[in-house]
N, C-alpha and C positions, 0 to 999 in steps of 0.2 A: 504494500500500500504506500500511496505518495499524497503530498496533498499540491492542489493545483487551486489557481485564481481563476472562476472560470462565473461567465455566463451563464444563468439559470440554462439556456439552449445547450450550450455546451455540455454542461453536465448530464442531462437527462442524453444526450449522443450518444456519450460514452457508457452512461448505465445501462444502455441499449448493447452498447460493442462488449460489456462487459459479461452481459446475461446472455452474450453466444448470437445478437440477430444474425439473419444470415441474410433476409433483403427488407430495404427500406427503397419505400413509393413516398411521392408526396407531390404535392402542388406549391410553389411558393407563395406565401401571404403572410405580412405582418402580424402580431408577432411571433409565428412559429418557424419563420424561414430557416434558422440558423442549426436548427436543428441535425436537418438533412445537408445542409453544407460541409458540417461540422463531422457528420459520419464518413461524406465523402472525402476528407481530408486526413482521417482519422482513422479508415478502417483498414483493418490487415486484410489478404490474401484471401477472396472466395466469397466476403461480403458485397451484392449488388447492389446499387442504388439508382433511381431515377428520379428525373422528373418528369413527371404523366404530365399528359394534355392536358389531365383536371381531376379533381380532386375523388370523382366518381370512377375514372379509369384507376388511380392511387390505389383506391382502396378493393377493388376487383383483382389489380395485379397480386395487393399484400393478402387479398383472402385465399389466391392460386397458390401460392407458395407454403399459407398456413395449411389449406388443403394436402399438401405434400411432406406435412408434419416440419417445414420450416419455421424458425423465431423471424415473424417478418410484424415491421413497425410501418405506419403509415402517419404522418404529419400532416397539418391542416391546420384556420383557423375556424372559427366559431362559422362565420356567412360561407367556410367551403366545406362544413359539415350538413348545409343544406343540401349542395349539389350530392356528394355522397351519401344522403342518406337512404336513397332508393335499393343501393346492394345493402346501404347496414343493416337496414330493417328486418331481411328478409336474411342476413346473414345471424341476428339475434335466435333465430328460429332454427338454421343446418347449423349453427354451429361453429368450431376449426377445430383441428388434431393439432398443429403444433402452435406454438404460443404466440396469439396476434393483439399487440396495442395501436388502438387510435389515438394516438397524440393530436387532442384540439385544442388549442391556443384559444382561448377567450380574451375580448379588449374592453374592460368593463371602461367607460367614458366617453362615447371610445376614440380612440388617438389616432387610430388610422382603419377605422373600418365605418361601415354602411347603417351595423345595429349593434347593438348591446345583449346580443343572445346570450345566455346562460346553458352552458352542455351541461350541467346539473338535472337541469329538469329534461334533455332533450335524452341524458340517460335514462331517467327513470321512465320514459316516454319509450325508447327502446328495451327497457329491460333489459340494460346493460351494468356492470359492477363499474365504479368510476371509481378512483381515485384521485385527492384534490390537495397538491403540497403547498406549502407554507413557505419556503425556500432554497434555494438552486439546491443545498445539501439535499435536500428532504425528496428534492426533485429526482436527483440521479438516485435515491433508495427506492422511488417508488419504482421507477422502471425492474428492476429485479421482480421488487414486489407484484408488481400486472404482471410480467409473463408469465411468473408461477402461477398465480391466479388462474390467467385463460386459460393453462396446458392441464390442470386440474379439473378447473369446469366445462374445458373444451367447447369456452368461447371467448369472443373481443371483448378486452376490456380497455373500456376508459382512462386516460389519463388526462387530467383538464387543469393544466398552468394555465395563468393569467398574465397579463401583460409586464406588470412588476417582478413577476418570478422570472418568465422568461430572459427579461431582460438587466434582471438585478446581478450581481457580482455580490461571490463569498468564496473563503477559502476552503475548499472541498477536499476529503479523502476521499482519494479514489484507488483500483485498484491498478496496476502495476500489466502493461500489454501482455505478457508472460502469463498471467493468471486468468488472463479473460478467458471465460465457458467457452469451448469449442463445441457449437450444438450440431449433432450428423440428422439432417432429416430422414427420416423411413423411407421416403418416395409417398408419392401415392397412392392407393388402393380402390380399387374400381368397386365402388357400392352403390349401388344406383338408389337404396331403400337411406340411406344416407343424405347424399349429396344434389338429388335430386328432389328439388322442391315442389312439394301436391301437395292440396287441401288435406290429404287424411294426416299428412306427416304434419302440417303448421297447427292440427287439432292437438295430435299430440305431444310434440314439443313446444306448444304455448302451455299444456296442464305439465309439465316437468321444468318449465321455468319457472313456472308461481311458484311450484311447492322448493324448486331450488333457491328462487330469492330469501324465501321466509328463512329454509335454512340459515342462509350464508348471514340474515342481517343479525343472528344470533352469534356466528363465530364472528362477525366485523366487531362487536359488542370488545372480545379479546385484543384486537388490533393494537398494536404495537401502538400506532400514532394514532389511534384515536383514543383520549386522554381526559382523564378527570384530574383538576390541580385544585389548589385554593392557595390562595395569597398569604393565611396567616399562618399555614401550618395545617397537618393531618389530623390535629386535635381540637381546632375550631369548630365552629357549632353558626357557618353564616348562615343568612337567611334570602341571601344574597346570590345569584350567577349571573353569566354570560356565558353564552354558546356562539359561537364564529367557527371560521373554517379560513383554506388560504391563508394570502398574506394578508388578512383584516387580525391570524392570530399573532401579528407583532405586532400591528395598532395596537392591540389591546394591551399586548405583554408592554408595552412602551409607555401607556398610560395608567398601569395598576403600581401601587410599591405593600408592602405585608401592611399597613395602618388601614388598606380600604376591607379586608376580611370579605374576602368574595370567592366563589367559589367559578372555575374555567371550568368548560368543556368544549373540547377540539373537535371539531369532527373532518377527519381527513377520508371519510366513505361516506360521501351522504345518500348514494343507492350503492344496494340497498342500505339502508338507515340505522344505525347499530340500538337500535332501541333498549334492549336490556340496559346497555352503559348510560344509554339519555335518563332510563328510572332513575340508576344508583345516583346520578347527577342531581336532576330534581327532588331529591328525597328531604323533605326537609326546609324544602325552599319557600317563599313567598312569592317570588317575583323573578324572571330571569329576562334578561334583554339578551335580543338574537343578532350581534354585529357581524351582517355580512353583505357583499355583493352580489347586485342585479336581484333573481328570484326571490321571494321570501321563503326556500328551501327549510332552512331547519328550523323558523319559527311555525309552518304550518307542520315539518313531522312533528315537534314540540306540542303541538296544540293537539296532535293526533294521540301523539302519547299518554297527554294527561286524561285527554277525552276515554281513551281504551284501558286506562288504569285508574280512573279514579283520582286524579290528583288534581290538590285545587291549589295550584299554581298559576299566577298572572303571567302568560308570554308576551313579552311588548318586542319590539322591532319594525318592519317597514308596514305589516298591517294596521299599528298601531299609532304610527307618525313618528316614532321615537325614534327613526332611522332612515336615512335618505331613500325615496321609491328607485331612483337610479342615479345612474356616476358610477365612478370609481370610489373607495374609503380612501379615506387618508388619515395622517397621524391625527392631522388636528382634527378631522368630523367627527372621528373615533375621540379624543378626547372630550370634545362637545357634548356627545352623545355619551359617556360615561358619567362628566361630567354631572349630569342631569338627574340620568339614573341615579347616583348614590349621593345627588345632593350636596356634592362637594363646592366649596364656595376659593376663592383668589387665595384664600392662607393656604390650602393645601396644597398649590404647585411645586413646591420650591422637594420638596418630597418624592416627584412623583416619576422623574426619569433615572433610569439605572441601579434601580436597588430593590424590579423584583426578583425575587427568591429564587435560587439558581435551577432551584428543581423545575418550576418552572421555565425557567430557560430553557432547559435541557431536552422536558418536555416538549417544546413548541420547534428545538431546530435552532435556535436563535445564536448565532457562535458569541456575537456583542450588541450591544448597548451602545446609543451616544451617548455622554455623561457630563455635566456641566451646563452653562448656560454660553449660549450663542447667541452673537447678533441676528436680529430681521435679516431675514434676504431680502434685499431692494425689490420693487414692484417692476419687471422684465415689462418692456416696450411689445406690441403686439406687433404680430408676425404672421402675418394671413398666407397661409402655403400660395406660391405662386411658379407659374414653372419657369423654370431654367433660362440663364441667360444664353441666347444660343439657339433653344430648344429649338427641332424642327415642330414640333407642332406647333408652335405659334406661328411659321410660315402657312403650316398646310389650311391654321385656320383661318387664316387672314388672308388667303387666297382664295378659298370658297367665300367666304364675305365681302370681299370686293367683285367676285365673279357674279354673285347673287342679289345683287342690291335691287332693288324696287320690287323685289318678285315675294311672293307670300311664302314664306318658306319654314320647315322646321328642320330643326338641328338637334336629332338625340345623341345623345351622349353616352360613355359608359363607363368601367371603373380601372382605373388605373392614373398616368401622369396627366392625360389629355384631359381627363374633368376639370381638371383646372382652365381648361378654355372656357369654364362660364363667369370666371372675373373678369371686371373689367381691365382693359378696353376691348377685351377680344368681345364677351358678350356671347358663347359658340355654343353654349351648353344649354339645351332648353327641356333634356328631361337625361336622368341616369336615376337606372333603377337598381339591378344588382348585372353581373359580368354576362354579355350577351343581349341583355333583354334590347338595349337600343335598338336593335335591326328591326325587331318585332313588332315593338309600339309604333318603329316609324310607318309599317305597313297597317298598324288599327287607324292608325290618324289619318293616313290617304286614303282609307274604303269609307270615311266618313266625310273626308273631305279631300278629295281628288284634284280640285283645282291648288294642294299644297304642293311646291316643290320640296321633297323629303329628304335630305342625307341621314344616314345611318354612320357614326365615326365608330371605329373598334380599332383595338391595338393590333399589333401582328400576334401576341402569345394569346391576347384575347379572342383572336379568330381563331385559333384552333383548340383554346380550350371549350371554346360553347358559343361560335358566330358562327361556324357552318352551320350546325341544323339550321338558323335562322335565313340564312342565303339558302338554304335548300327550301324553306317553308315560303320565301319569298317568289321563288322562281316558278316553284310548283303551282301557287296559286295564283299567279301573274298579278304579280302585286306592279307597284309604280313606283322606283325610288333610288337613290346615290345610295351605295356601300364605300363610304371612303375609307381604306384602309391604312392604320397612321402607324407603317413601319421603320421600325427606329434599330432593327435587328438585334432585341433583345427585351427582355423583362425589366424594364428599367427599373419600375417603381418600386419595386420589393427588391432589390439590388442586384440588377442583370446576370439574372440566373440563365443558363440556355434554352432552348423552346424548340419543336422539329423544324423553323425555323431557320436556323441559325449554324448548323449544319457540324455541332458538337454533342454528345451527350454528358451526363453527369458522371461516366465510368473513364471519359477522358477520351471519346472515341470519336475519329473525325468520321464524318457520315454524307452521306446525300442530303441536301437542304430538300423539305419538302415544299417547292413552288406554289406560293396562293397566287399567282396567275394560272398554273395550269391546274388546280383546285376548283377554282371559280371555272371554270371554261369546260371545265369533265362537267361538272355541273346544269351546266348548260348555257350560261352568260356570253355574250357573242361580244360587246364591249367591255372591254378591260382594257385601262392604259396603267402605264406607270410612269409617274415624273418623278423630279425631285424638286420638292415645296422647298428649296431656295435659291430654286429659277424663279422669284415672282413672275415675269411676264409668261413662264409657259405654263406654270403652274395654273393662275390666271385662264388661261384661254383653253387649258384643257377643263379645266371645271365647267367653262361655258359650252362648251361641244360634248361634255360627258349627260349634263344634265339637259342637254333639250332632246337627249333618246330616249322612245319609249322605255317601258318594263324595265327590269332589273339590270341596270350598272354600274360596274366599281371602277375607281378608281385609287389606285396605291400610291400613297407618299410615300418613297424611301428616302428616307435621309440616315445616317448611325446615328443616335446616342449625342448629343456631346462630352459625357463623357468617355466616348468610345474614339469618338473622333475632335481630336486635341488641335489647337488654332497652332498655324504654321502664324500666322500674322494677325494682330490685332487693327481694328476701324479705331479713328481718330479726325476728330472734328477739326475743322480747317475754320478757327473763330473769326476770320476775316467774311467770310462767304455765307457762315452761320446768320439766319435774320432771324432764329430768337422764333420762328413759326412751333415750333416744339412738335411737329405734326409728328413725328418719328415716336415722339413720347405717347399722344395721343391717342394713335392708332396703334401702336403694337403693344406698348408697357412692359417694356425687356427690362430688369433690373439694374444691366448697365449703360442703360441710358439715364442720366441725370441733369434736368435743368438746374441752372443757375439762377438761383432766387433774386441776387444783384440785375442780372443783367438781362434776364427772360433766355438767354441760348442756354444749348446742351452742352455738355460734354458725356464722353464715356468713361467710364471706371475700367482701368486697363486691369486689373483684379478680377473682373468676372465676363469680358468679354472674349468670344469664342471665335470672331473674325468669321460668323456665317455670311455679312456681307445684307442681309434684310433692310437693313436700316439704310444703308449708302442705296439701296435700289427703290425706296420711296422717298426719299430727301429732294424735294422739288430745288435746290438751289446746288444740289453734287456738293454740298458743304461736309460729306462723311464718304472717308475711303480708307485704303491700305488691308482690309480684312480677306482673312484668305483660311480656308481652314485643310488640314493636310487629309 
């Protein structure tokens, strides 16, 4: 054993590489990306990894492998265990033989996703075992801990970090390359009364799950991390709890010291629900407050519990108002919220950080404590995500928008870097729902109204995780509409991971790029151009000759990345010839373009500019030149 400074992702990698996986699938999405990077950089000899098309492919490849008695991990966040949920569903019901975890990244706030889902309740909704750590330490134990799980139960089980965990840094023991499980699959074995899903077998593997959860919420009850503490000692008599789960159990541990006499319960399995350990918890109690994120999870088991046992115990938490309905917790709401609960008034702060009880520490995972008193952190200046200076999509959109002017037009949008085309000044974005949908709505909104000129924008990784059906649903039903496809040759957004694409995989292997020109065109699409959106003028004039053909055509922007493709030469304004129009600023809003409040002209920020040249090719006075990018 060694101990390593690692990344909640990192660690749960390696607890993976440690417990013998042999393949890990996954889709990249903040914040569970690092996960699957971190194995591919990390794994020995014989370990697969990919990155599927999407998150539904992911988890089909890691249930083929579990089928064949492999330790296979599958990674995801929270909105890409929507797309997968169609195989989990029905794989809750066959089963796997060798040991399979779904790592779903939850973003409670959320910081970079669409919604604030809780796989908490989407477990118990699958009748799947989850496990829910506390941090990065707790992170890489659980992964041991779910494999054994699944290969016992001989199903997927959950593991469901949050954004703080994934992303939070501790010093971790871990084990030693030498020592890592070397797991031999069986192969697999042709059982058709198994592996093939009918109505008689989903009758009776749904009555051998029920009576398996009941079992198992009785052994989670013994679980190592799910834990009963109290502040004053084993010999106190509070009348007092909290129940939390996560990282809301270091708010808590952060804001208790032994003077508040309260009794902790952890719950690191909330399905199924360790209820025996919830009794021996509540025994005794008056009142417990439930500190946690998203779902009201263990205040309504809580409520269930006292209801099926007779106990007359107050639950307060997010049912009750005592606890935020959504966000993220944090140190301070969590103190607010404690605060309240036990009535603590301004004398008892000075008390209240680093001095609880170690056993509690220990308990929760916690390695330290901040300790002392700290300045305010200053109030941070706001920072509205805008994209890249450089960026080709602000060409591709600023060329449909000057191609389309006077005409009735809508602009859906979809998830990745390009949503950010609905700030201003670009203005491009006028519906994004979740990854793919844009093509779809654009074709509801022209059968209702036909005289709309419609673009559909999608990324290049995003058409091939879930924009083809939608160009196939488009073509078939001879819909009316632009598929602008905004390739940038790679995943940018979630940190340019590879895509079929791109013409690498995640095993290091250079491959056939699979052409969405000749995609679209097997399909059936007879117009397809390709430009690059920082030609403004042809960019410009193919947008106008793309969009007055009938039915279904695309158009692909290729441009790389900027940061794939690095300035040979920066643009620089020539303040003699500058007349202060600012139009450059107005119409595009690149971040290194900067007027001069003194004087009304621009200048560039030679710091962030990328020499695409956009800005010198709308400057009605040639006042911006020299940019050139390699």
């Amino acid at each position: 054993m060694h101990r390593e400074f690692l990344m909640g992702n990192e660690a749960m990698a390696l607890g993976a590489l440690a417990s013998g996986v042999n393949v890990v699938a996954g889709y990249p999405g903040t914040p569970s990306t690092e996960v699957l990077e971190t194995v591919a950089r990390r794994r020995p000899e014989g370990v697969y990894v990919e990155w599927s098309v999407n998150e539904k492919a992911a988890l089909e490849v890691a249930a083929g492998a579990a089928y064949a008695g492999a330790r296979a991990l599958v990674t995801m966040k929270q909105v890409g265990l929507n797309v997968a949920s169609d195989p989990l569903m029905s794989l809750s019901y066959i089963g796997v033989k060798g040991g399979m975890v779904v790592l779903v990244a939850d973003d409670p706030g959320p910081i970079s996703s669409q919604t604030e889902q809780d796989t908490r309740t989407f477990a118990a909704y699958a009748k799947l075992p989850i496990l829910d750590p506390s941090s990065p330490s707790e992170a890489y134990a659980m992964m041991g801990d779910a494999f054994a799980l699944s290969e016992e139960l001989g199903c997927p089980v959950i593991v469901r970090p949050t954004t703080r965990v994934d992303h939070g840094y501790e010093d971790v023991e871990v084990a030693d390359a030498c020592d890592w499980v070397r797991h031999e699959p069986e192969g697999f074995v042709r059982d058709p009364s198994r592996w093939v899903i009918f109505p008689a077998l989903s009758v009776r593997a749904h009555a051998a799950i029920e009576k398996r959860d009941a079992l198992l919420a009785k052994r989670l009850s013994s679980y190592a991390r799910n834990t009963v503490t109290q502040t004053a000692g084993p010999d106190a008599r509070p009348r007092l709890g909290i129940a939390t789960h996560g990282v809301s159990v270091t708010y808590v541990a952060e804001n208790l010291s032994e003077k508040d006499d309260v009794r902790v319960l952890r719950v690191a399995t909330p399905y199924p629900f360790p209820e025996d350990l919830a009794a021996d918890f509540l025994a005794g109690l008056d009142e417990v407050l439930c500190v946690e994120e998203l779902d009201p999870v263990i205040e309504r088991a809580l409520v269930a519990t006292c209801g099926r046992r007779g106990l007359n115990v107050k639950i307060r938490g997010k049912l009750t108002g005592d606890i935020q309905p959504s966000g993220e917790n944090t140190v301070e709401s969590v103190e607010r919220a404690i605060d309240g609960f036990l009535g603590r008034g301004e004398a008892d702060e000075s008390g209240r950080q680093g001095d609880f009880p170690r056993a509690v520490l220990q308990a929760v995972g916690r390695s330290c404590l901040s300790t002392g008193n700290h300045p305010a952190a200053p109030t941070l200046p706001i920072r509205p995500p805008v994209l890249c200076a450089g960026c080709p999509h602000r060409a591709s959109f600023y060329a449909v928008k000057k191609a389309t002017r006077g005409r009735k037009t809508l602009f859906c949008g979809d998830i990745g870097c390009y949503t950010l085309g609905n700030a201003a000044p670009l203005d491009m974005v006028d519906t994004c729902l979740c990854m793919g949908a844009g093509i779809n709505i654009a074709q509801g909104v022209t059968h209702v109204e036909p005289d709309t000129t419609a673009f559909a924008f999608v990324g290049d990784s995003t058409f091939f995780a879930s924009g083809i059906t939608g160009v196939v649903n488009a073509f078939y039903n001879q819909a009316n509409m632009t598929l602008v496809v905004l390739d940038n040759s790679t995943t940018a957004m979630t940190g340019h991971q590879p895509h079929p694409g791109t013409g690498r995989t995640m095993m290091g292997q250079v491959v056939e790029k699979v052409s969405i020109e000749r995609v679209l065109r097997a399909i059936g699409l007879t117009v397809v151009e390709t430009v690059d959106p920082l030609d403004h003028e042809a960019a410009v004039e193919t947008v106008r000759r793309v969009a007055d053909e009938p039915g279904v055509k695309a158009i692909i922007f290729r441009s790389p990345c900027v940061v794939l493709a690095r300035p040979k030469a920066r643009s620089a304004v020539d303040a003699d010839k500058c007349v202060g129009c600012q139009r450059c600023v107005r119409e595009l809003g690149c971040p290194a373009l900067v007027p001069d409040a003194a004087t009304g002209k621009v200048r560039i920020d030679a710091a962030q500019c990328t020499g695409c040249t956009l800005c010198e090719q709308i400057c009605p006075t040639h006042a911006i030149s020299g940019g050139e990018r390699l």
